[in-house]
C-alpha positions in Angstrom: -9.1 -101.3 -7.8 -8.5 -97.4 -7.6 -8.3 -96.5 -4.1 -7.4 -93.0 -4.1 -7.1 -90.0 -6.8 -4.3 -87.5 -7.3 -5.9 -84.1 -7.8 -3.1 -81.0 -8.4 -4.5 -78.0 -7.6 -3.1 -74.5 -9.4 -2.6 -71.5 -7.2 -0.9 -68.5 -6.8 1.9 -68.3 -4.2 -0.3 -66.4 -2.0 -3.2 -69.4 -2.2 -0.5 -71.9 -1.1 0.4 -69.3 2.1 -3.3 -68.9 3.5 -3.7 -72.6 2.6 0.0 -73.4 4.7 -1.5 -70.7 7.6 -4.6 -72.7 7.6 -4.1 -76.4 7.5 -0.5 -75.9 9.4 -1.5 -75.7 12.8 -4.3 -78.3 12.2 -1.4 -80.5 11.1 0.9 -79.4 14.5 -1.9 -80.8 16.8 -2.2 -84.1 14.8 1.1 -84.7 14.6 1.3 -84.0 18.7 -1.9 -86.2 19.7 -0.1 -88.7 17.3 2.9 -88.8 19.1 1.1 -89.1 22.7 -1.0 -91.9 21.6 2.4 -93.5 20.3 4.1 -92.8 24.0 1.3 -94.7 25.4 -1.1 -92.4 26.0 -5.0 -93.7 25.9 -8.2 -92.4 23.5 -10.7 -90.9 26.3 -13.2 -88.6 26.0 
């Protein structure tokens, strides 16, 4: 069963900076909510 599909995408190195500005501070605050829920830290909203 195929459960996920490799896609390369071609870009200029200018694509991959806006792309790195974008999804890199999106990736920061996962990363940090990750680590509180990991130090014990509960889902609330």
């Amino acid at each position: 069963m195929l459960l996920a599909k490799k896609i390369r995408i071609n870009g200029s190195a200018g694509d991959a900076e806006v792309l790195e500005f974008m999804v890199g501070p999106c990736r920061a605050l996962y990363n940090w909510h990750l680590s509180q829920l990991k130090g014990g830290a509960t889902w609330s909203m």
